[in-house]
C-alpha positions as CSV (number, residue, x, y, z in Angstrom):
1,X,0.0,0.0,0.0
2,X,1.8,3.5,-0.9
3,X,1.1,6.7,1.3
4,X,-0.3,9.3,-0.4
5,X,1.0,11.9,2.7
6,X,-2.5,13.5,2.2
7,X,-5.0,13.6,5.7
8,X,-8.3,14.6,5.7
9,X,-10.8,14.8,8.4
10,X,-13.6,13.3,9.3
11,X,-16.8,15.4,9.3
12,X,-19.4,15.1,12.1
13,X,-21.6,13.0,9.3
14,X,-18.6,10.6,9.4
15,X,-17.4,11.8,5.8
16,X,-14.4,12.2,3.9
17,X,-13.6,14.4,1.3
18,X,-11.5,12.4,-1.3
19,X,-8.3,15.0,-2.7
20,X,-9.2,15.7,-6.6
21,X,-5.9,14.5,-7.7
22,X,-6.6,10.8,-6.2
23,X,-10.7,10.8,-7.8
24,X,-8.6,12.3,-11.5
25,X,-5.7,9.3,-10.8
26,X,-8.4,6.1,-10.6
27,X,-10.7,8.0,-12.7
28,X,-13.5,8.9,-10.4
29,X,-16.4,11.0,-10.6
30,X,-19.4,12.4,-8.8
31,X,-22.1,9.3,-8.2
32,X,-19.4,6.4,-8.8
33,X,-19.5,3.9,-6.6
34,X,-16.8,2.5,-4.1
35,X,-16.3,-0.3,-2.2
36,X,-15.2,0.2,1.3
37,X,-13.3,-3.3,2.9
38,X,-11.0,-3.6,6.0
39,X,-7.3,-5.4,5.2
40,X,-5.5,-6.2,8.5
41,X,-6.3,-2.9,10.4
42,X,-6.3,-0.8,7.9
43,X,-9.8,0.7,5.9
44,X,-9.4,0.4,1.6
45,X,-11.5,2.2,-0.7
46,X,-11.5,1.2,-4.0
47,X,-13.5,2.4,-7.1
48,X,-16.0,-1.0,-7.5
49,X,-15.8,-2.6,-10.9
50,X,-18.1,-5.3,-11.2
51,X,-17.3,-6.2,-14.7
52,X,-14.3,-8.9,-16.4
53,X,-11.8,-6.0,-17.0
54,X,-11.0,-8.6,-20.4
55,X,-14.4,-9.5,-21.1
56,X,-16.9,-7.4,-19.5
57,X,-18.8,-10.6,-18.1
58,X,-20.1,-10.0,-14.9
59,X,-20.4,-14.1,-13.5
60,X,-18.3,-15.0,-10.5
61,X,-15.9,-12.2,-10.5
62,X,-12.8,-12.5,-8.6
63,X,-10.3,-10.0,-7.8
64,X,-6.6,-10.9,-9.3
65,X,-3.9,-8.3,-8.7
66,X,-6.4,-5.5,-7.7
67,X,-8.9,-6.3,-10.9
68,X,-12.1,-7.8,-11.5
69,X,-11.9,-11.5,-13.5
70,X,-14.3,-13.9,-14.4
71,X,-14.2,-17.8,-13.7
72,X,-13.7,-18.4,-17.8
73,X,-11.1,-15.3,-18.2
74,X,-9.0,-16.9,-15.1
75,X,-9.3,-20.6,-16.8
76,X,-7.7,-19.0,-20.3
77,X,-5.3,-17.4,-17.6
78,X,-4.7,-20.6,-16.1
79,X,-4.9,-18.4,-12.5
């Protein structure tokens, strides 16, 4: 996990503001969703992607090196 050195508050709401540069880097925008997990002790956000990122199929999607794949995409992978 990198360090980004930025720190933002939580409000009273329990919100964070994401920094613009981050939302422009993963390609983010206003009404995108994210999926919030826990790893260890820490909290990861990440910018949900239910689709195959090589197919587009959305049946039994597993995440391989931080991307979405499908069952038949991961046999023609041999993962």
């Amino acid at each position: 996990m990198k360090s980004t050195g930025v720190i933002r508050h939580i409000d009273n709401l329990g919100r964070i503001t994401l920094p613009i540069e981050l939302r422009k880097t993963f390609g983010m925008t206003c009404g995108d969703p994210v999926e919030i997990y826990t790893e260890g002790s820490s909290i990861v956000l990440r910018k949900h992607e239910s689709n195959c990122v090589f197919c587009g199929g959305g049946k039994k999607i597993l995440i391989y090196k931080d991307k979405p794949v499908c069952e038949n995409c991961r046999k023609e992978l041999n993962v």
